[in-house]
N, C-alpha and C positions, 0 to 999 in steps of 0.2 A: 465579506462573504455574503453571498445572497441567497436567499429563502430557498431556491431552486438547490443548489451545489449542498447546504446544509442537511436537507429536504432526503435528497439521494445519498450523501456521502456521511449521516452521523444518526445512528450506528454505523459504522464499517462493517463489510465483510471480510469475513480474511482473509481473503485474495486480495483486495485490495486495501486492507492494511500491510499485507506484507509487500506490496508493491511498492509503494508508498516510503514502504521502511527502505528498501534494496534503494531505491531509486534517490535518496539519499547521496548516493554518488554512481557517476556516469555508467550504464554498463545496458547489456541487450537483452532480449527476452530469453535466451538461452542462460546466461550471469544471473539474472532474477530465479531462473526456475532452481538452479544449482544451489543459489545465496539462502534461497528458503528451507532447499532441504536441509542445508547443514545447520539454521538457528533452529527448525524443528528437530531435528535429529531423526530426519527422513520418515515425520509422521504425515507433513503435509507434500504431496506432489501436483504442482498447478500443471493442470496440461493444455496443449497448447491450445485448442478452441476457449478455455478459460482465460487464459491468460493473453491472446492476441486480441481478445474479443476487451475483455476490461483494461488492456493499454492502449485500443481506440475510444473506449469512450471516456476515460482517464483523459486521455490530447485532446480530445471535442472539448470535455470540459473546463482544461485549462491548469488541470491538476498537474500536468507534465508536460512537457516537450520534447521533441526528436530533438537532439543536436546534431549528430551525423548519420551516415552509412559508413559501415564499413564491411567489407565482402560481402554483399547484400544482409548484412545484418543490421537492423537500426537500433541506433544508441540513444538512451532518455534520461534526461534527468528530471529530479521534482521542481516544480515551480514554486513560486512565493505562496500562492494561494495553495498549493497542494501540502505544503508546510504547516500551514496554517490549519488547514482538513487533520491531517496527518497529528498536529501536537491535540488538536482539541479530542481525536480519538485516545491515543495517549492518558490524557487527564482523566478521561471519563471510563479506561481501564483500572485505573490508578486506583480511581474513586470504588468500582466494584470491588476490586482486589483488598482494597484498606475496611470497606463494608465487611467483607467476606469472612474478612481475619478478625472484626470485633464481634461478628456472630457465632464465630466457634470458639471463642473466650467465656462465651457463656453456659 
C-alpha cells in the first residue's frame, strides 16, 4: 500500500468504512445505502452525493471495482487493496475499542 492511499484512507470515514464493509460482496449503490442502514439501525443514512461521490474516488483509487451494470445500476466489489485498507481500519477500531474498555476499568 503506498503513502498516498494510506495518507487518505487511515483513519477512515464512515462512509467509507462502511462501504468498504458492504462492498465485501457484490452489490449497488442503492444495496450499500439500504446494508448500512440496517448494521446501524438507521442511525447512519449515506446520501446519494455522499455516497456516489466516495464510490468514485474509492474506483480511482483502486479500493474497488465496477464488475457489472445492471438496469443502469453499477455493481462493485472490494479489491485486494481495498481489503487491505478496510482490515487495517478494523484493527485500529479494535485497538480504540480494547483502549476504551481498559480506561473505564479504572
Amino acid at each position: 500500500m503506498d503513502a498516498h492511499i494510506r495518507k487518505v484512507y487511515v483513519p477512515m470515514t464512515e462512509t467509507g468504512f462502511y462501504i468498504l464493509l458492504c462492498l465485501r460482496s457484490e452489490t449497488h449503490g442503492y444495496g450499500i445505502v439500504q446494508q448500512v442502514e440496517t448494521l446501524t439501525g438507521g442511525e447512519i443514512h449515506l446520501s446519494p452525493g455522499t455516497l456516489y461521490g466516495s464510490l468514485s474516488k474509492m474506483e480511482k483509487d483502486g479500493l474497488i471495482r465496477l464488475v457489472r451494470e445492471e438496469e443502469k445500476r453499477k455493481v462493485y466489489t472490494i479489491t485486494p487493496l481495498g481489503t487491505e485498507v478496510l482490515e487495517l481500519e478494523m484493527k485500529r477500531i479494535e485497538r480504540l475499542y480494547h483502549t476504551m474498555q481498559e480506561v473505564r476499568k479504572r
